[in-house]
Every structure is written in structure tokens, then in C-alpha cells.
C-alpha positions in Angstrom: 46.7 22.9 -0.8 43.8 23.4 1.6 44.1 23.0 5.2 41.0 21.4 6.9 40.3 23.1 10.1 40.9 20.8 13.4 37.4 20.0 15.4 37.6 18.4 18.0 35.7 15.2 17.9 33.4 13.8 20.7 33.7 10.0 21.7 31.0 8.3 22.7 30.5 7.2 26.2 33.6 4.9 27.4 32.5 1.6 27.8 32.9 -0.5 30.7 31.5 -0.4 34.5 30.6 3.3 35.6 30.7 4.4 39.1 27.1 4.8 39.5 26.9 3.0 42.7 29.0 5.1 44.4 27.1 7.3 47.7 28.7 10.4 46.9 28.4 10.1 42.9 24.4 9.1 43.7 24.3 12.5 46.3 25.7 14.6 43.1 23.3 13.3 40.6 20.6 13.6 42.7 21.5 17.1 43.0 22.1 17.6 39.8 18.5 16.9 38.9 17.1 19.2 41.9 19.6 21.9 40.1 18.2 21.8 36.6 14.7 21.3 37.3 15.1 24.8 39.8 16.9 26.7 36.8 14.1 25.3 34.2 12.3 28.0 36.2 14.3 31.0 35.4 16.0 29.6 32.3 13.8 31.9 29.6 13.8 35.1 32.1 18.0 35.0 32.0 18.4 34.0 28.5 16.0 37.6 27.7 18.4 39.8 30.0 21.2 37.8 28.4 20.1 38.6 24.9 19.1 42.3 25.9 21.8 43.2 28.3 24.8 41.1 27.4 24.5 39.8 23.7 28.4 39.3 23.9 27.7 36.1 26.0 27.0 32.7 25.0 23.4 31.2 26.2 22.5 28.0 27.8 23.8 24.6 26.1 26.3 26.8 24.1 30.0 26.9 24.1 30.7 29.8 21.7 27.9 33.0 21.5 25.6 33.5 19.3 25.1 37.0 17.2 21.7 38.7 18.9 22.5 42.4 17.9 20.6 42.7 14.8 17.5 42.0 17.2 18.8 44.2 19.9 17.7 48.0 18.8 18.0 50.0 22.0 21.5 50.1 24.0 19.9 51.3 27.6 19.4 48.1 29.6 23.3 47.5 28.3 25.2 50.6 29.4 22.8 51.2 32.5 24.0 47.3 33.2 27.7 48.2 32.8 27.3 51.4 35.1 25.8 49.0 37.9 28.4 46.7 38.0 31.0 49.8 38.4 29.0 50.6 41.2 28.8 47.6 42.9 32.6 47.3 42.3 33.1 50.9 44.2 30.7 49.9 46.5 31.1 46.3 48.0 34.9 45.8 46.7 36.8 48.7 46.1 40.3 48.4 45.0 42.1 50.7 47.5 40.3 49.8 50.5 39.9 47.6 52.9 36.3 46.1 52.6 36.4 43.9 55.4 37.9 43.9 58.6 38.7 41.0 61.5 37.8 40.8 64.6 38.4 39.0 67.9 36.7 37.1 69.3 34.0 39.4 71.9 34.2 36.7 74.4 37.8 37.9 74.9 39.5 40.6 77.8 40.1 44.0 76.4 43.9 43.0 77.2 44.1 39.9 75.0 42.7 42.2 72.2 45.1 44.8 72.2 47.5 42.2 72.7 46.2 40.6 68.8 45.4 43.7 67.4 48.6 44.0 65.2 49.1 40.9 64.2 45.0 40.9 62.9 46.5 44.3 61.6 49.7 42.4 59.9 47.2 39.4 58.8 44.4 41.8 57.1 47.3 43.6 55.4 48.3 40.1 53.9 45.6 39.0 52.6 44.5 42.1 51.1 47.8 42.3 49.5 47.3 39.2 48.0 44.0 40.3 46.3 45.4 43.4 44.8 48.1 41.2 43.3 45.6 38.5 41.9 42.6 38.9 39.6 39.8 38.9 41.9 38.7 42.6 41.0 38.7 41.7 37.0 37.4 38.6 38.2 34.5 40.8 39.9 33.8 43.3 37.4 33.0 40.6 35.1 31.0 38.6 37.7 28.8 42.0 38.8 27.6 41.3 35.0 25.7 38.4 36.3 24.7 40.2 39.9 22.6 42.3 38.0 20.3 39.3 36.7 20.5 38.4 40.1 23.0 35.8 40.8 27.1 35.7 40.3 29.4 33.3 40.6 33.1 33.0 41.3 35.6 30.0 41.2 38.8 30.9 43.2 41.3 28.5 43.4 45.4 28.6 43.6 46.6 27.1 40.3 50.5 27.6 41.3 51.9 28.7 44.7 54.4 31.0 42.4 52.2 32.2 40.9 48.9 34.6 42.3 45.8 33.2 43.1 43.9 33.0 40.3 39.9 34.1 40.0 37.4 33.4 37.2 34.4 34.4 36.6 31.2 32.1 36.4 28.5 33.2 34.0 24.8 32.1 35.1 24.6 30.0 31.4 27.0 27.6 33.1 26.3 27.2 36.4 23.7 24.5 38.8 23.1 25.7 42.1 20.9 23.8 44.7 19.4 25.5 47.5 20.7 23.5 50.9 18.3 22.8 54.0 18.9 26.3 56.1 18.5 28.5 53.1 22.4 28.3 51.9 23.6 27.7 48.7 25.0 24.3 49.5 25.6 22.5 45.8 27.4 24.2 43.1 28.1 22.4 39.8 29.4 22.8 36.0 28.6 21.1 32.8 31.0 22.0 30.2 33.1 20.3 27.3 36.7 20.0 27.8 39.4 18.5 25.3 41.0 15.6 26.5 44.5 17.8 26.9 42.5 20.6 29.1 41.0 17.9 31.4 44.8 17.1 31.9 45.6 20.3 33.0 43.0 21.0 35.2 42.7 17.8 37.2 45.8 16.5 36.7 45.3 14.2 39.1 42.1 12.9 37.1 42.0 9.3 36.2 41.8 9.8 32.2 41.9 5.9 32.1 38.5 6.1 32.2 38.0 8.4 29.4 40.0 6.5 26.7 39.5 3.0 28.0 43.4 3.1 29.1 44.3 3.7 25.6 47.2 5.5 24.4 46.4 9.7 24.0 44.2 9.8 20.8 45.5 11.4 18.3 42.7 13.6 17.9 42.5 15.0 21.3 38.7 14.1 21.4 36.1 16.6 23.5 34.2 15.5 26.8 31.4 16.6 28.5 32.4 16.8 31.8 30.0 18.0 35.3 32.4 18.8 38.0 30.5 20.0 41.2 31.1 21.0 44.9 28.6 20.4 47.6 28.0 20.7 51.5 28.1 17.6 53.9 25.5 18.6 56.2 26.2 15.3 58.8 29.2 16.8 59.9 28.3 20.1 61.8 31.3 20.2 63.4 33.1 21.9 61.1 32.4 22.5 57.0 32.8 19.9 54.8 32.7 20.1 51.2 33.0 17.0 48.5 34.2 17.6 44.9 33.5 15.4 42.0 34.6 15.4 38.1 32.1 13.3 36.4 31.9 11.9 32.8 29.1 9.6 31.9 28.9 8.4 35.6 32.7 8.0 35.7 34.5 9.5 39.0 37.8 10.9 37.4 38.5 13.1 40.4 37.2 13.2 44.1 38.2 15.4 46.8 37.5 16.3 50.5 37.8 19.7 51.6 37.3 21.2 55.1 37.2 24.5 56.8 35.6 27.8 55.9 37.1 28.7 52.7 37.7 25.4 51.7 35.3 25.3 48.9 36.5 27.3 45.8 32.7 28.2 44.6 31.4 31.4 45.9 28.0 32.3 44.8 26.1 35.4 45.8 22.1 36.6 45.3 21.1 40.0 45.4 17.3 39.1 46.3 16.5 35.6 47.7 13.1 33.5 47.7 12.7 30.6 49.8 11.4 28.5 46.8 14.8 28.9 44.7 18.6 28.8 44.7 18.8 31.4 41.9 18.6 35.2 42.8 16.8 38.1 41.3 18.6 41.2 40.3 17.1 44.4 38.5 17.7 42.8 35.4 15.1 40.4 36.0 12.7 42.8 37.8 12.7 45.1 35.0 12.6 42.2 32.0 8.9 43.8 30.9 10.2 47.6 30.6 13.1 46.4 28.9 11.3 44.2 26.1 8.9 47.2 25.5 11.7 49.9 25.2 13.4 47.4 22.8 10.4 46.9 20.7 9.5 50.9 21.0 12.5 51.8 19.3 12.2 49.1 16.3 8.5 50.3 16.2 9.9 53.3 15.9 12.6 52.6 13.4 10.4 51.5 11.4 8.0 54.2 11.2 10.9 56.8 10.5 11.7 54.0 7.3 7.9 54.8 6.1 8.4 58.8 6.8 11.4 59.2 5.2 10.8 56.6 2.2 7.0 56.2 2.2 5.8 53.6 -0.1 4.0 55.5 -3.4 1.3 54.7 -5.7 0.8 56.2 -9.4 -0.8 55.7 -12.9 0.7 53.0 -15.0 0.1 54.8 -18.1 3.2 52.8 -20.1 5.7 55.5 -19.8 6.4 56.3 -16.4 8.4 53.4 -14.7 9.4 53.6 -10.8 9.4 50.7 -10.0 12.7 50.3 -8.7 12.8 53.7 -6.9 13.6 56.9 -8.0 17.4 58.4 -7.8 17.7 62.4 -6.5 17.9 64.3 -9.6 16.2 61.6 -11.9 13.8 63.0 -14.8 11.1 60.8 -15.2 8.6 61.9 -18.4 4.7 60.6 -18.2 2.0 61.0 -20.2 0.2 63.6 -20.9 -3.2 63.9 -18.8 -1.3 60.6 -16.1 -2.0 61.2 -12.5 1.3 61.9 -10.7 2.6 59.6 -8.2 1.1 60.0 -4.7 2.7 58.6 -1.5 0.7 56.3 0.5 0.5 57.5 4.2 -0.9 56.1 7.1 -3.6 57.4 8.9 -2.8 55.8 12.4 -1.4 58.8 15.0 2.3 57.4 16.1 1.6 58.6 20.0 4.7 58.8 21.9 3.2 59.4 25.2 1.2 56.1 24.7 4.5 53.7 25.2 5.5 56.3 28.0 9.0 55.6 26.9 10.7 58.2 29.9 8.8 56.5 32.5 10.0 53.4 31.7 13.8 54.5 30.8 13.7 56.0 34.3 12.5 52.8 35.6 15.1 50.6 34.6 17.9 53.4 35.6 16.1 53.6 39.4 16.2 49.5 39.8 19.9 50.0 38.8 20.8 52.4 41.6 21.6 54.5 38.2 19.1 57.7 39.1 21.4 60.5 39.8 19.9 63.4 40.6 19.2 65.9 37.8 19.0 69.8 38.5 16.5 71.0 36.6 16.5 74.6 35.7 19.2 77.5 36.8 18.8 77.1 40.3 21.9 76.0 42.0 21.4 72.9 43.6 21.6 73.1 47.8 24.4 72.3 49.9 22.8 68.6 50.9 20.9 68.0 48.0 23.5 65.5 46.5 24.2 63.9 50.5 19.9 63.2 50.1 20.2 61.0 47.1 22.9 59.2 48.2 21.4 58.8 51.6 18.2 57.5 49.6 19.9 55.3 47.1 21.6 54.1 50.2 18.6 53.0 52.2 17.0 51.4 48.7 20.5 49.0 48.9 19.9 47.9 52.2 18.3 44.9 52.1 20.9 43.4 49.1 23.6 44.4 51.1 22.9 42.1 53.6 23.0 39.7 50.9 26.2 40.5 49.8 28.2 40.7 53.0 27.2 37.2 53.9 27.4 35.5 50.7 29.8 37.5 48.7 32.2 39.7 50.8 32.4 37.3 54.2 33.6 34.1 51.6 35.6 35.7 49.4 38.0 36.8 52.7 37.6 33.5 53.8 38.9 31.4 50.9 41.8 33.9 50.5 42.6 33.2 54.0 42.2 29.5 53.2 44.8 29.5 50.0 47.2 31.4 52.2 47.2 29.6 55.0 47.5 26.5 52.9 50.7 28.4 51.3 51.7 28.9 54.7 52.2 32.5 54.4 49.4 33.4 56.7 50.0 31.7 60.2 47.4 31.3 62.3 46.9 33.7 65.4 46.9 31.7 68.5 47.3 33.1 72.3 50.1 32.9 74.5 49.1 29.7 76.0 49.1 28.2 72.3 45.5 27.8 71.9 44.7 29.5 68.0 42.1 32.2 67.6 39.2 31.9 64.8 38.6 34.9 63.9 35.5 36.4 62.5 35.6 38.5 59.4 33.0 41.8 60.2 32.1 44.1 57.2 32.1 47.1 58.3 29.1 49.4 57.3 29.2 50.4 53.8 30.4 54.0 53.0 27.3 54.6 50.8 25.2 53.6 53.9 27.0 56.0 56.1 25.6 58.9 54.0 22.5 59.0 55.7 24.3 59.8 59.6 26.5 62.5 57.2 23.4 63.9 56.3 21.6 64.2 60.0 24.6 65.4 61.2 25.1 67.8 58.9 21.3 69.0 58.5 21.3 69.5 62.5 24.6 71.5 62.3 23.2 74.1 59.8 20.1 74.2 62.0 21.8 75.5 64.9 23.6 77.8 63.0 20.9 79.0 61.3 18.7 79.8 64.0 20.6 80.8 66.8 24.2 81.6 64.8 27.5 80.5 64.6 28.7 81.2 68.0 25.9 79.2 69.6 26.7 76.6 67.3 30.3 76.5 68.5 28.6 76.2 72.4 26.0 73.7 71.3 28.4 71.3 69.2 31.5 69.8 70.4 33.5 70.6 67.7 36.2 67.7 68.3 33.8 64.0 68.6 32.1 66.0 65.7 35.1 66.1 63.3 36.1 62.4 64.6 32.5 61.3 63.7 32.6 62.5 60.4 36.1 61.7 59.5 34.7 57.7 60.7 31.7 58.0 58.4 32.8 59.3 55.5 36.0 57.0 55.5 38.8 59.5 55.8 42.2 57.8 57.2 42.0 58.3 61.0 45.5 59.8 60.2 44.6 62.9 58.2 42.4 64.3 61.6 44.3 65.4 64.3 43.7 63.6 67.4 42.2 65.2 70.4 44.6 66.9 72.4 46.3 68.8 69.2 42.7 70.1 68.1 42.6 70.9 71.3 45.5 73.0 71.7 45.0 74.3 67.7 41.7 75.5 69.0 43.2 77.7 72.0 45.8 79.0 69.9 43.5 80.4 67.4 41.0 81.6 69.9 41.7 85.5 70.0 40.7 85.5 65.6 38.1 82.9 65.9 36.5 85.3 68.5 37.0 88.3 66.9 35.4 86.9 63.6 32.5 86.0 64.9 33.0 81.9 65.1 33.8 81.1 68.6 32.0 82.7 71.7 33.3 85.3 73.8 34.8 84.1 77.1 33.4 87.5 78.5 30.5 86.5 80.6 27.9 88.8 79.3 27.8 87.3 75.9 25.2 88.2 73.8 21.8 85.8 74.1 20.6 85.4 70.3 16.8 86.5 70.2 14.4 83.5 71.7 16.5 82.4 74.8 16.3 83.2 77.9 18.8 85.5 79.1 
């Protein structure tokens, strides 16, 4: 006997009086509008870098994806896609490290702050802790997806204090975001269908009344379209207010008030902003045009191979020879005697390759992904700061999006970790001796791909010195100690692998008598020899 397949079945609307004359439902639906009509804008542009770069995931107004890789016929913008989100992993939220750090307050004596600096120490430790053990960094590589179109989103929230925090990631397709009065992302909402027994699980608080009418559960456990949605309350500047709404056909089932930074569990980060739109643009979207045309050079060129290999043929229908359904390899086909043989058709057009400039373009969509590594042509070795320059370069290219990120991606997510745990109550506040609590604020410190450019200068004006005047001037010029300490700090080697001051000190006049007898360190004799161009 043949099973029917379940599908969910969607009600219509549930009658009675909506809540439509509710302020805060009113605020949401008129931001709701502002939302759409902004992504209207940019609705096309992602759904091309969706369909080029990430056929895997569903478009706009769909729940399930759609098969696009019979259109897709060049992999580039795809595997260049998945290197930049590695990189922006690495980069802005590495695993083993510590990608933000806490501060006191400036304002404070040096005393108070060495007074809090463990337990800031203790507290960091925590809530880093606490990210390793949830998903955020599978949450993030899936999220960086999005980053390169331009804008990602994030929805952290703790589902079960047992249990870790829990992370999902956002995709663009789904998301409303509204653009608030100082520039902020300040209204994030969802549209999505839910069955009647997930909207049960993930309000369960919701009134479902209002769904079924305050019937029984349906035996069909019908689907709902439901827009849930999280926005700033701008009259109170005292501290930050956020309201929460689920909404079904202008039904409230759920309302919440949130306050405090971290309170809202909607992060959203741009990489490039405009002051006319919420929405973000990545390199994605930047390089839509050299995409398209590498795409539709390689079925151009697809199809051109089709006609070289198995050109169409023309011949004399003379009643005995018959081809038309091909010929086999190692077919004998007779004709009549005096019958022109069959002649391939060829075009005549010249298939340039330098026309479509399909290099230029490849390297274009690799250099707006930060993807360019350098490439050593020929057999010369490549120099001793070659590879420090590009990432110096490919550092200062970043600059500007990692502003972005610190503020709307890194700075939040720290914060609404630190929300959850304090809410948990296994992150107690830091407060002074006389009671009074310390906020803290979170600093980024300066990326390690940024650094490179201060590891190059230092390094470049080491190997000057030497150069020109020789090691042991190079020794009297540099102080060897701050140096090391410097670029220990910069290249983010644990303090604890240098030595500190006073034992390089004491390494260095212990191995004095070889270090001057090879050459590295200066004589203490005073009539040490002057290298050639200074003054004796």
C-alpha cells in the first residue's frame, strides 16, 4: 500500500480581532515596509552572487534551494568565495586566540587598574571559554559566506543554561534590516514558515491561541508564516533598549523587552557601508560584472570546443549514404560512385581569447577577495621581505572593512556572550572596593595581518644598517632588547616565549667574548674599527 507523503498544510489567516492597533506592532510594520522596500534595491545583485557563488542556498521567498548548477559553468567566484571566508575566520576570529581584549576604564588610577587586571584576566578567560565550547566559529564560517556579498548575520541566543550557547547563522535571503537614525543597524527581522509544533519550541511562551483560534492541536500540524523581529528604542538613551515581536497576520504571539548591551540576540555586520542603505557591499557584489562574463566565457567556450570536436557536416544525398544520425568510430559507410564526400561545416569567426581578457578578470575577482598571493615568477628565489610586502599591502587594502568589523561584528559578539553569562550568573560583574561595578569596554586590539606593515619597517631598517655599515654597527645602532619585545608584540608571539629584560640582559654578557669574536657584537676596545663613511 502506498504511503502519501505528509505536507504540511497552511491555514488561512485566524479569524478574530488582530493586534494591529498595538504602538509597538505599528513601529514593526512600519519598519517592516522601510526593510523591504531597502532590500528591493539589492534583491537581484544578491540573488546573481547567490546563484554564482553559493548555488547550495535557497533564494528569496524560498524555503528549500533550487538546483542552479547546470547554469553555473565556471567554479572560480565559488572556491575564491570559500578561501575568503577562511580568511576572514583567521583573521577577525581565530579559534586559538584571543580577538578581543577588555579594558578599564581610562578615567581610572594606574592602582585601581592593576588592582582589576586579573579578574578582567579571569573574566576574558570565561567568556572566551564559553565560545570555544559553543558554535559561534561554525556559526561564523558559515556567516563569512554572506560577508562576502557584503552583509552577515548572526542570531545568538542561549536555548538551555546546560547546555552551550547556541549560534546560527543568518543567510541574506532571510533577513530585513533597517538602517536606524545615526547610521546603526537598528531593526532586524525574519519571515519564515514555521509548523505549528516548531513555533512551540521556539517561543514556548507564544500565545498559539491565536493561531488555532483556541482550538485543540490540529491534527495536521498546519504551517505559519511567521515575522519575528528585534529593533532599537531610540527614546531611551540611557541605556539600550531593544523590543522583540513574533507576528502572524498582525497577531502578537510573543513580546519581549530587553536591555543592556548584548541584550539583543541579532548581530549584523557590513563590510562596506552607504549612507543610503542598511545592506552592505562585499567583493561579491563589487565584482558581479567579471563574474557573469567569466561564467558566460567558459559556456561560450564550451560550446565552441562541442563544434571543434563534433563539427556539424554537410554531404551529397545521393540515396545511399545515410548519416544522419552520426557516424560510429570504425563505421563503413559505402556512397555512390562520383557522390561528393561529406564536408564539415566550420566557422569562419576567429574565437579570440585575448578579447574576453579572461586572466585579467580571474585576477580581479581573486584581488577583491584578498585571494592575490604573490606568485614568483621564474627561478629567482624570492627575497627575504617579499612575502612581509604583500601581506603588509593586503593589510592596508583591509583597512577600511576592518573598522567595520570591529564595531559591528567583533565588539557585539563579546558583548552578548557577556550578556548570556552574566544572565547565567557565571560571569559576575567587576565592581571596586567601594561596591560601585565597572563597565568595561571591549578594545580589539590591532589585527595581526595589520601589524605586518610595522614588521616590515622594522625589519627593512634593520637590514639597512647592516648592510651599509655592518653588523657590529647594527648591534650599536639598535637596541637589541625593546627590538625583540617589539617584534614579539607585533607578530603575536606569547609574551612568555621572550625572555624578559634583565635575563636577555645577562644572556647577552654571558655570550659576549663569541659574539665579539664572530664578528656580531662590537669590541669593547676603544679603537674599534669606524666602517668606511663615518667620521672617525
Amino acid at each position: 500500500m502506498a504511503v502519501t507523503p505528509f505536507k504540511p498544510v497552511t491555514p488561512p489567516p485566524a479569524q478574530g480581532a488582530d493586534d494591529s492597533q498595538d504602538p509597538d506592532l505599528k513601529v514593526m510594520l512600519q519598519k517592516l515596509q522601510r526593510a523591504e522596500i531597502d532590500r528591493n534595491r539589492h534583491k537581484s545583485r544578491i540573488s546573481d552572487c547567490y546563484k554564482y557563488a553559493m548555488p547550495w542556498r535557497h533564494q528569496f521567498d524560498q524555503n528549500q534551494p533550487t538546483d542552479q548548477l547546470d547554469e553555473i559553468f565556471d567554479s572560480t567566484p565559488q572556491r575564491v568565495l570559500e578561501d575568503f571566508a577562511a580568511d576572514m575566520l583567521n583573521t577577525f576570529t581565530p579559534i586559538k586566540n584571543n580577538w578581543l581584549k577588555e579594558e578599564a576604564p581610562p578615567a581610572l588610577d594606574p592602582a585601581t587598574k592593576r588592582q582589576l587586571a586579573p579578574m578582567i584576566a579571569q573574566r576574558q578567560q570565561i567568556v572566551f571559554a564559553e565560545m570555544a565550547r559553543s558554535n559561534l566559529y561554525q556559526a561564523l564560517q558559515e556567516s563569512y559566506f554572506d560577508l562576502g556579498i557584503g552583509t552577515m548575520s548572526l542570531l545568538i541566543n542561549d536555548i538551555d543554561p546546560t547546555k552551550p550557547i547556541h549560534c546560527e547563522a543568518l543567510p541574506a535571503t532571510d533577513k530585513l534590516i533597517t538602517r536606524g537614525p545615526f547610521g546603526f543597524i537598528d531593526g532586524e527581522f525574519r519571515k519564515r514558515k514555521y509548523l505549528l509544533d516548531e513555533i512551540k519550541v521556539l517561543w514556548p511562551d507564544a500565545d498559539v491561541s491565536k493561531l488555532t483560534n483556541g482550538a485543540a492541536q490540529p491534527k495536521d500540524n498546519p504551517e505559519y508564516e511567521i515575522t519575528d523581529g528585534c529593533w532599537r528604542d531610540w527614546t531611551d538613551r540611557g541605556d539600550e533598549t531593544y523590543k522583540y515581536l513574533v507576528v502572524y497576520a498582525n497577531k502578537i504571539l510573543y513580546r519581549r523587552v530587553w536591555k543592556g548591551a548584548g541584550a539583543c540576540p541579532f548581530i549584523t555586520a557590513r563590510w562596506l557601508r552607504d549612507s543610503t542603505t542598511a545592506w552592505g557591499f562585499g567583493p561579491q557584489y563589487s565584482t558581479l560584472p567579471d563574474i557573469k562574463t567569466l561564467n558566460h566565457f567558459a559556456y561560450l567556450s564550451l560550446k565552441n570546443y562541442d563544434k571543434h570536436v563534433d563539427p556539424p557536416t554537410s554531404y551529397e544525398d545521393d540515396g545511399v549514404v545515410n548519416i544522419d544520425n552520426g557516424v560510429q568510430p570504425g563505421d563503413w559507410i559505402p556512397r555512390a560512385t562520383g557522390s561528393e564526400p561529406p564536408e564539415p561545416i566550420e566557422s569562419k569567426s576567429k574565437f579570440d581569447y585575448e578579447a574576453f581578457k579572461i586572466d585579467e578578470r580571474t585576477s580581479a575577482i581573486k584581488r577583491a577577495h584578498y585571494q592575490d598571493r604573490p606568485e614568483q615568477l621564474g627561478k629567482t628565489p624570492p627575497t627575504a621581505t617579499q612575502w612581509a610586502d604583500e601581506a603588509a599591502e593586503r593589510a592596508r587594502r583591509m583597512g577600511t572593512p576592518a573598522t567595520n568589523l570591529v564595531m559591528e561584528l567583533q565588539i557585539p559578539i563579546y558583548r552578548r556572550f557577556v550578556y548570556l553569562l552574566e544572565q547565567r550568573g557565571v560571569l559576575p560583574p567587576i565592581r571596586l572596593d567601594s561596591g560601585e561595578e565597572i563597565a568595561l569596554e571591549p578594545i580589539s586590539p590591532l589585527l595581526r595581518a595589520q601589524e605586518q606593515e610595522e614588521v616590515v619597517r622594522m625589519d627593512r631598517f634593520a637590514e639597512l644598517i647592516v648592510a651599509r655599515f655592518g653588523p657590529q654597527m647594527g648591534m650599536v645602532a639598535i637596541d637589541v632588547i625593546p627590538y625583540v619585545k617589539r617584534m614579539a608584540e607585533k607578530l603575536g608571539i606569547d609574551p612568555d616565549m621572550v625572555r624578559d629584560e634583565t635575563k636577555m640582559a645577562a644572556a647577552i654578557e654571558q655570550l659576549a667574548p663569541v659574539l665579539q669574536a664572530t664578528g656580531y657584537l662590537p669590541s669593547a676596545a676603544p679603537d674599534v674599527a669606524v666602517p668606511a663613511g663615518l667620521p672617525a
